[in-house]
N, C-alpha and C positions, 0 to 999 in steps of 0.2 A: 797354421797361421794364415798361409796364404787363403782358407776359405773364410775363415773370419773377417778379414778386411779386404775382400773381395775389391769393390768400392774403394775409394778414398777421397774426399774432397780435398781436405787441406794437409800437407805434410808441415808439423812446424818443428825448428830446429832452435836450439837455445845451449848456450854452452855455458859448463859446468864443471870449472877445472879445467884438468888437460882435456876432458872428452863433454860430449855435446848429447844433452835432450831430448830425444825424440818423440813426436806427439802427433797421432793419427787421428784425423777428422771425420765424421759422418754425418751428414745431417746435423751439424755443429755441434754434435756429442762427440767425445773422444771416446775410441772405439782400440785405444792401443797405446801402452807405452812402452817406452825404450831406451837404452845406451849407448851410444854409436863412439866408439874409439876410432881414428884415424893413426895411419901410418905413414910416414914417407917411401916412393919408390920413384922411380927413374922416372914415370910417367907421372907422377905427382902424387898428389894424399888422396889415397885410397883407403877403404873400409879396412880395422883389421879385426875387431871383436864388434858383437852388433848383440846386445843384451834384452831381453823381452823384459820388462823390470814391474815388479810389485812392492808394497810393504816390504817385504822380507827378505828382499834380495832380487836376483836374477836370473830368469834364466838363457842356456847362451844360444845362439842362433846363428845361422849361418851368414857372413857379414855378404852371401849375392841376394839373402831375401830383405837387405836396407834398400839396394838397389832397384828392386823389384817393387819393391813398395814406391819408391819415390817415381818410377816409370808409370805406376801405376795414376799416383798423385794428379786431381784436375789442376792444382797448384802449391807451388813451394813458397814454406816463409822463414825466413830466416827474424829473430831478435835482433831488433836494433840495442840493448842491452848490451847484444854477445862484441866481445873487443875486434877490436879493426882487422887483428890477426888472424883473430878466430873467424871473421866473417869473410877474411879471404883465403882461409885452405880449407872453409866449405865451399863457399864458391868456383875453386880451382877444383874441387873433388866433382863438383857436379858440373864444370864444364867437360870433365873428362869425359862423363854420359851424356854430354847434348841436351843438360837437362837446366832448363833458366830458377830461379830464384828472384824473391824478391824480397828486400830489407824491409821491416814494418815496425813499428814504435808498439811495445805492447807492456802489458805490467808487468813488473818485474817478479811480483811475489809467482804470480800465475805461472809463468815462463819458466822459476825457480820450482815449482809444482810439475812442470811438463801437462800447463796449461796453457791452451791459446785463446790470448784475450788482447786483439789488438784493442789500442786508445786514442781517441785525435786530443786536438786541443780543447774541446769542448767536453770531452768528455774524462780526461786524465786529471788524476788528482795529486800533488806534490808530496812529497812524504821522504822525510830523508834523503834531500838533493837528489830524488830518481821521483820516477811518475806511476803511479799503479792504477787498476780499475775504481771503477767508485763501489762493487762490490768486495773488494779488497779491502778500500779504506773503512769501510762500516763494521766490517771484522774488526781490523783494528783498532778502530775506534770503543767500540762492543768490548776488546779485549782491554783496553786502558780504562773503560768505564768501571770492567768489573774488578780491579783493581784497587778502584776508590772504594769498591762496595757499599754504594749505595744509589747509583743511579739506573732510575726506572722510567717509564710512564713517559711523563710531556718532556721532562728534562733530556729525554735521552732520543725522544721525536724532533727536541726543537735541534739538539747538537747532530744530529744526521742531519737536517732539514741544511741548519748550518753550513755544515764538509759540503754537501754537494753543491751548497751555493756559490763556494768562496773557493772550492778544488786546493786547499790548502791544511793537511791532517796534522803538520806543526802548527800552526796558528791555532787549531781547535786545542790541539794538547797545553798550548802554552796555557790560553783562558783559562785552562780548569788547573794551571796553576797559579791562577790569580793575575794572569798578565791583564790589564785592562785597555783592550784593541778597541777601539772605539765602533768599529765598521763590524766588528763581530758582536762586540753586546749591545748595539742600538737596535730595537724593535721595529720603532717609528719613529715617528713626527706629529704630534697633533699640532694644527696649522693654526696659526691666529686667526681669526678672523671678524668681519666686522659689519654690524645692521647697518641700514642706512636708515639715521634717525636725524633730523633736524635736531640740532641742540637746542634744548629754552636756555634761555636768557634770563640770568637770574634776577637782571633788576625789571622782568616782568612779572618776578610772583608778589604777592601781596600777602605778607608776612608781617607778624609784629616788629613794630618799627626798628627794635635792638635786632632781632634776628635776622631782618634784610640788611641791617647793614653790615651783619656781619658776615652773613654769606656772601653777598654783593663782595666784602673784601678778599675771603677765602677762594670763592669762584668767578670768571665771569659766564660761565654758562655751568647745566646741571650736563652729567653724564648722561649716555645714551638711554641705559637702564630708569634714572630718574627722572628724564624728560619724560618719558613712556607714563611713567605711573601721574605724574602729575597734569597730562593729557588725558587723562582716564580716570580723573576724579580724583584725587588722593587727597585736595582741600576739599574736597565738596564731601568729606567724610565716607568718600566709598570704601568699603571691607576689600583688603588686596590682595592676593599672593603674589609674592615677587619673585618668581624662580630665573637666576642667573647665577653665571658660574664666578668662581670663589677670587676675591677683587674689582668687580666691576664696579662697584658703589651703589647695592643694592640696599645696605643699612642704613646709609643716610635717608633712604628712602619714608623709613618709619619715626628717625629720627627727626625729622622736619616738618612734621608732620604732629607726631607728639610735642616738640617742644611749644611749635606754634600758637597748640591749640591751649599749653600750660601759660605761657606767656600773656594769652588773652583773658584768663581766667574760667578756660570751660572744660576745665578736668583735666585730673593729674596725667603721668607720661608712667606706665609701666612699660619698663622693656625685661622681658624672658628671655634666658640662655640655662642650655641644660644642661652649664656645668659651674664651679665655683669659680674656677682659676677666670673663666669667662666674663660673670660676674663680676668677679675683682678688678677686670682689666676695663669691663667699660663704663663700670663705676667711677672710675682713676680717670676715665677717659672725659665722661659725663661732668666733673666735677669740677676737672679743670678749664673745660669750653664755657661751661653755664653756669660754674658754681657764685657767679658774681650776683647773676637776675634770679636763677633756683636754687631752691633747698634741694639736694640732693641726697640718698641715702639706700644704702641695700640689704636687701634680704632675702639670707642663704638659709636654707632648712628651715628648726624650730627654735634656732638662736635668737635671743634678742641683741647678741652683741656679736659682731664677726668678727672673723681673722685677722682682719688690718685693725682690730678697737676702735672701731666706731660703732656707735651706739644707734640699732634702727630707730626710724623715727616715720611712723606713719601716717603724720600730717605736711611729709613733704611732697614734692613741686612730681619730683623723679625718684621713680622706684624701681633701683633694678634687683633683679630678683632671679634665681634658679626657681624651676619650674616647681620643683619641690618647696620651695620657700614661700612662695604665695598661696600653693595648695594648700600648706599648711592653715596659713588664716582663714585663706576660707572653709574647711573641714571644722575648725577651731571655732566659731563665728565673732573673728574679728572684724574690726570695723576698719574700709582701708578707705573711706573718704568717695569725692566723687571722681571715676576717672573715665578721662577724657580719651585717650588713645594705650591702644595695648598692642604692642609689638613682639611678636613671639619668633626670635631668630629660632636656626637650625628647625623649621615643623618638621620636616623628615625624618626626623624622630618617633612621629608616630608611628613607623614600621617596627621600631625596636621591641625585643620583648616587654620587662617591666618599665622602661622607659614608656613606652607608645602607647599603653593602655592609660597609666597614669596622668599624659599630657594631655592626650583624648577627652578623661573624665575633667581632670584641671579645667581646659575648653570653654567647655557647657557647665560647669559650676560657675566661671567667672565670669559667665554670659547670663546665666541666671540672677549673680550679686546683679549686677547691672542694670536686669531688667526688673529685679525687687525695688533699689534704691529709685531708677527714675519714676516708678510708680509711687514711692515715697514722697518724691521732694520735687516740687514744682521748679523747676527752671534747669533741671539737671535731662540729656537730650542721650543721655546713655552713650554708651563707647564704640570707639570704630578700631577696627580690629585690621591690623596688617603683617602677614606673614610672610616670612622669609628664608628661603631656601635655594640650597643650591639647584644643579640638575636633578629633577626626577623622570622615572618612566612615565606618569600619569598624571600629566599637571593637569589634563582639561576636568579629569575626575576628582581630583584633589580638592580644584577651584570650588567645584559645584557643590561638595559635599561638606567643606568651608564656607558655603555662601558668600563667596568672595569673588570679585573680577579677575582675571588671570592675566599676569604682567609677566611676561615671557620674552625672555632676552637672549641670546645666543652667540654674544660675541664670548670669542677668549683673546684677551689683550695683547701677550705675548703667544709667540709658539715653545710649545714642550716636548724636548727630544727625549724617548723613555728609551734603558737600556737592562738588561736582563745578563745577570751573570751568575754561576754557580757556586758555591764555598759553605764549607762548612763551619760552624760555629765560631772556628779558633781562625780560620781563614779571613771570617767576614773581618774582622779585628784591623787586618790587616793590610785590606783591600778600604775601608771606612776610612782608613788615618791616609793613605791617600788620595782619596777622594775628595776631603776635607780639605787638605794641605794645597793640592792640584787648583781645587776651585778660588779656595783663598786670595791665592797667590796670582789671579788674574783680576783683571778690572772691565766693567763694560765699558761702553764708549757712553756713557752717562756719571763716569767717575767714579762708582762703589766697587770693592773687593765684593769676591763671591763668598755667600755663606749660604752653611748644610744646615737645615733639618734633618734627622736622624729620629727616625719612627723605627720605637722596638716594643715589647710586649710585657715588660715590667721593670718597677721600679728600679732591683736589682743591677737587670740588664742595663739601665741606665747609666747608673755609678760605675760598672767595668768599662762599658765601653769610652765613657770621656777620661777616666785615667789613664785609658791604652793609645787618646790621641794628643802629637806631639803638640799640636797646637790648640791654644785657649780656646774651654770650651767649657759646657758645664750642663750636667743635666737636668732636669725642667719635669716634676710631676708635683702632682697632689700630695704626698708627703714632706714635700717643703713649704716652710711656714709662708705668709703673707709677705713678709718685706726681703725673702730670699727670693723669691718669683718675682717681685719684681725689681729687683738687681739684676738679676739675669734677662727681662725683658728690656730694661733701659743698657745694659751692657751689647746687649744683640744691638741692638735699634744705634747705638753709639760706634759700631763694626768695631767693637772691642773684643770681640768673640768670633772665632771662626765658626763655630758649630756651636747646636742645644741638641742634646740628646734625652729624647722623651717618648714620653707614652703614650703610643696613638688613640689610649681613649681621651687623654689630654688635652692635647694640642693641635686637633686636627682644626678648632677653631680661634686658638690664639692668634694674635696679630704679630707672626715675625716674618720680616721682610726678608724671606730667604732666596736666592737663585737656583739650590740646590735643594732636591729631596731623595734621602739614603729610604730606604725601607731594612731595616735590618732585621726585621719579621714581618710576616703578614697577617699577623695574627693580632687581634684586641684581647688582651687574655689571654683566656682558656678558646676561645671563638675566632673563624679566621673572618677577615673582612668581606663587608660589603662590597659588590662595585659600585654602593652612592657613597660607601666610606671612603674606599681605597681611592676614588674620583676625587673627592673633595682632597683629601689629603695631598695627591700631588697636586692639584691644583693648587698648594702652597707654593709651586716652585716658580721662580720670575712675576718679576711686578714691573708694571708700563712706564711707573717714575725710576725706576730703578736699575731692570735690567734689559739686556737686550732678546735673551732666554731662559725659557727653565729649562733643568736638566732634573732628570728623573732615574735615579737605580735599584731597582731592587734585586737584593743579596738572597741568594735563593738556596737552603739546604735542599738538595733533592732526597725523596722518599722521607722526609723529616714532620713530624709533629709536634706540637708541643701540649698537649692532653691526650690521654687512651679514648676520651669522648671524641674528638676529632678527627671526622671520616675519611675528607680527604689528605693526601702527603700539601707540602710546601710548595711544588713542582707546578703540581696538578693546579693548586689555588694560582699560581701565579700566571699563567695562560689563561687559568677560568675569567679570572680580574681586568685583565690585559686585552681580551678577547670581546668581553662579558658585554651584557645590554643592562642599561641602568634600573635596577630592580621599582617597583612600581611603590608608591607608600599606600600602607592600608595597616589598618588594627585588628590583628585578630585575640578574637577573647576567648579562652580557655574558660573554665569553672572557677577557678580560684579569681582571674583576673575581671573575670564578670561579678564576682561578689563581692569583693575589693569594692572596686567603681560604685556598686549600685547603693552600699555601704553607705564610701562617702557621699553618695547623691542623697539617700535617705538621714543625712547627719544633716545637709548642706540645705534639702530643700522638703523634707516630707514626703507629703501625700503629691508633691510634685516631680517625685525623684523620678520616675516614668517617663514623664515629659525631657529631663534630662537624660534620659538612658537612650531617648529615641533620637535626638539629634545628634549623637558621638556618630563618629564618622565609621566605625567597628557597630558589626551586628551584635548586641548585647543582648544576651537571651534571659530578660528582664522577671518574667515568671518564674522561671527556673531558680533566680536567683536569690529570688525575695522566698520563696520555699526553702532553700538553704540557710538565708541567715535568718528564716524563725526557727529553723530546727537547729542551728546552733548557739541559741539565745542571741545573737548579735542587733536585732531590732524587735522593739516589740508593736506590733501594729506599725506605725509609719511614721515613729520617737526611736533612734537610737538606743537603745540598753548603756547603761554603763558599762560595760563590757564592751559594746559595739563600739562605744564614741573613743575610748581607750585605742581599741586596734584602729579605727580609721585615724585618730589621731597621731596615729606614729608611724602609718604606714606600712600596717603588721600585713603580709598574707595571710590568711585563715591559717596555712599548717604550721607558720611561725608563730601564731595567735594559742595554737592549742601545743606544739611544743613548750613554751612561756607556761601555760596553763597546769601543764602536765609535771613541769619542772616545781612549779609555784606547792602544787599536793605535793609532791613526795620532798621537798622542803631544800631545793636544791642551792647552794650560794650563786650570787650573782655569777660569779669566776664562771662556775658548770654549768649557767643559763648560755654565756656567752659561747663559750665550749661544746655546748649541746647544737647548736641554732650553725656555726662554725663547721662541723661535720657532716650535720644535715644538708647545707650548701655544700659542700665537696662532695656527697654521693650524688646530686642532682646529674 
């Protein structure tokens, strides 16, 4: 033993019962462990058994080579752990040898190990009313993790990240039992902030005379966002993109714009949105501002009668419409009159799969009616076009390849504290109801109670979670009829409701005035979000007239999915989201989606559908595609087939077109068409 530990830097002593630790240093490796029993004698506590100790026991050693070793010692340390008594009949034992000591704060687990791991302040971590290393605590932590069996990856990066930020290993255990600390699941802060834009002055625009005076009473000046676009042309008919973030009043932008120019008599007001519930609400919204001076009226799909029973009518003033609803007339070759202004909210849509191809081609077909009809009809001066979007990554390329001015706004009204916590499914339940109840139950200094949105991934999920919350809530998707949606949007809007719990393909652009946003998944579907979804989404939380902040949480299963197609875990998305740069918009075309398009362009314009194919904002490989739908009969020469005008009129894909096909020969019932087409979408 004695050539073993020849050396010794640090002797450390740590007590363990009636006897004491022993722990020899080198080079800051421990090079020896031990047992040191003490005895009483007339000259004090002296050594009386001195153990060599491994796993499996000990072996015993002569109690003068403790002493030998501690003479040897460049320094002695005693656990500040070890009790007062114990730390003075070592002390008394090593003054017997003229040998000094000194008390140090160290982990406990380590010490309990016959490891030496002094800690300062700065560097100890709290854990069961005692303090241990921070390599201690991540064990622990590691060992409470695997426990729950199922944390990996970012979840288990951000909860160390966490411990050693906070030196508190209760507080981290509490969270992942749902305790909701506010200083442990806050992320951030995204900060309000604000342009410096001269406000216009409403009673300087020149607007038809009903419409100025009604703005005039509504506002006395426009929003920062709106004074922008109407300094940039937006009456002199310039083509816009308006990218600002979600409440700033960037829709009035098109709407003032459009109604203007219906009110004058120089073409109608289409407004786009690419979803129903959308539609329905700014129809409701439309009808009730204007419906005195215009005919108002909407068109969703290939209904001629919607969900609320109202009968479309397309010789009116204002046409709103899902983007699939106008494509249809025009694929169809309805006649939609002359229009004056065409407002396409959400463009960022054109990044979406079959959404963004289909909005693309929509575009340039509705740009082509346009320029058919003014080449028609003398006095008709064709439509101006303004788009509206939230943040994107690539507005200046967007703009360009929209042919439109770039109106670029940067304020966010309110600031949004987002917070990040862990739980699994039956957890989130439970953490949601108070959340709900917590937010409710407080008021801004603007006088509204706080109310949640609640973003989850189906319909299902929907209906569980607002019966598992104590307080009035109700959940809010596309399976609920017209005058159910909006009961629940006038019940929110009335703070009759604490919470809507809905689906984030939904409601990421409904109008509720919420201060809170839950994410009880991160997932749209089968598909996890965007960062220009997941952006926009809380951006629902806190309004300028309303609240003083948003609050933002999202309920995070870690290592969790919800499809076998879905690559990464719940964890991993929520960091990527959190972290993420706002994805760029652009269209890309597949095969199927390039012959869709070219499709509808050759139903819609001929021998001109070319001309249409080259201005989509997506490269559309237009030869390619026009050789597929003569090889699949869908055009013949640069005339639609019947067959062709069939699939574009319903907005078949080609493999949808030949499953129908396929179904149709072997003489299948409607039921097994449905059935067949059902399946085929679940292996995709």
């Amino acid at each position: 033993m004695s050539q073993q530990v020849a050396r010794v830097d640090t002797l450390f002593l740590h007590e363990a019962g009636d006897d004491f630790l022993v722990a020899v240093l080198r080079d800051g490796s421990r090079v020896f462990r031990g047992k040191l029993e003490l005895k009483e004698t007339d000259a004090g506590p002296r050594p009386r058994r001195f153990l060599q100790s491994d796993d499996d026991g000990g072996e015993p050693m002569r109690p003068e080579e403790f002493v030998e070793l501690a003479r040897r010692a460049e320094r002695i340390r005693i656990s500040e752990q070890t009790s007062r008594g114990g730390r003075e009949r070592l002390q008394a034992m090593l003054d017997g040898y003229q040998l000094e000591a000194l008390a140090v704060r160290t982990c406990r687990y380590c010490a309990n190990a016959a490891r030496y791991s002094p800690i300062t302040e700065e560097t100890a971590v709290s854990a069961d009313r005692d303090f241990i290393c921070q390599d201690c605590a991540v064990e622990e932590l590691e060992r409470e993790l695997s426990y729950k069996g199922q944390f990996t990856g970012a979840a288990q990066d951000r909860l160390e990240e966490l411990l050693l930020e906070v030196g508190d290993l209760d507080r981290i255990t509490d969270m992942l039992k749902g305790e909701l600390d506010p200083d442990l699941t806050k992320f951030d802060t995204i900060s309000a902030t604000t342009d410096e834009v001269d406000p216009f002055p409403t009673s300087d625009l020149d607007l038809h005379p009903w419409l100025q005076s009604d703005v005039e009473e509504r506002f006395d000046s426009l929003l920062p966002v709106q004074s922008l676009a109407v300094e940039n042309g937006l009456f002199e008919e310039e083509d816009q993109l308006v990218v600002s973030a979600t409440a700033t009043g960037k829709t009035l932008v098109g709407e003032l714009a459009g109604v203007d120019r219906a009110l004058k008599g120089d073409g109608k007001l289409l407004f786009l949105v690419p979803l129903v519930a959308l539609a329905n609400q700014k129809h409701e919204d439309f009808e009730e501002r204007y419906g005195d001076e215009l005919d108002v009226t909407l068109r969703v799909g290939g209904s001629r009668v919607t969900d609320s029973g109202a009968k479309f009518d397309p010789g009116a003033d204002i046409i709103v419409g899902t983007y699939e609803g106008i494509d249809h007339g025009l694929r169809t070759g309805k006649d939609m009159g002359d229009i004056g202004t065409v407002v396409i909210d959400e463009v960022h849509s054109l990044k979406e799969g079959e959404r963004g191809h289909r909005l693309d081609g929509m575009i340039s077909r509705l740009k082509h009616y346009c320029e058919q009809r003014e080449k028609s009809r003398s006095g008709y001066d064709g439509a101006q076009y303004v788009y509206l979007s939230a943040t994107v990554g690539n507005p200046e390329w967007l703009a360009e390849n929209l042919r439109a001015t770039l109106i670029e706004f940067e304020e966010r009204p309110v600031p949004i504290e987002r917070h990040v916590t862990f739980a699994d499914g039956r957890e989130k339940l439970r953490i949601e109801d108070r959340l709900v109840r917590r937010e409710f139950d407080s008021k801004s200094s603007k006088g509204y109670r706080g109310q949640t949105i609640i973003f989850t991934n189906s319909r299902r999920r929907c209906h569980e979670i607002s019966r598992k919350l104590d307080y009035a809530s109700a959940p809010y998707h596309a399976g609920l009829d017209y005058g159910k949606r909006k009961q629940v949007e006038r019940k929110f809007g009335n703070q009759d409701l604490a919470a809507v719990v809905t689906t984030a393909a939904l409601a990421a652009g409904v109008d509720f005035p919420a201060s809170q946003v839950v994410f009880d998944s991160l997932a749209m579907g089968i598909e996890w979000l965007s960062v220009q979804e997941f952006s926009q989404m809380l951006g629902r939380a806190g309004r300028p007239d309303y609240h003083d902040q948003g609050t933002v949480y999202l309920l995070v299963e870690p290592d969790a999915a919800y499809h076998g197609s879905m690559e990464a875990t719940e964890d991993e998305t929520a960091f990527r989201l959190l972290k993420g740069e706002m994805e760029d918009v652009a269209t890309v075309y597949d095969e199927a989606a390039a012959a869709e398009e070219t499709l509808a362009n050759v139903a819609v314009a001929g021998k001109l559908a070319k001309r249409l194919n080259d201005r989509m904002i997506g490269d559309v490989p237009t030869k390619h595609a026009i050789g597929k739908l003569l090889e699949w009969g869908f055009i013949d020469g640069f005339d639609a087939t019947p067959l062709g005008q069939a699939v574009t009129s319903h907005f078949l894909s080609p493999d949808d077109a030949f499953r129908i096909l396929e179904g149709i020969r072997n003489d299948r019932t409607p039921y097994q068409q449905v059935a067949a087409l059902e399946l085929a979408d679940q292996e995709l």
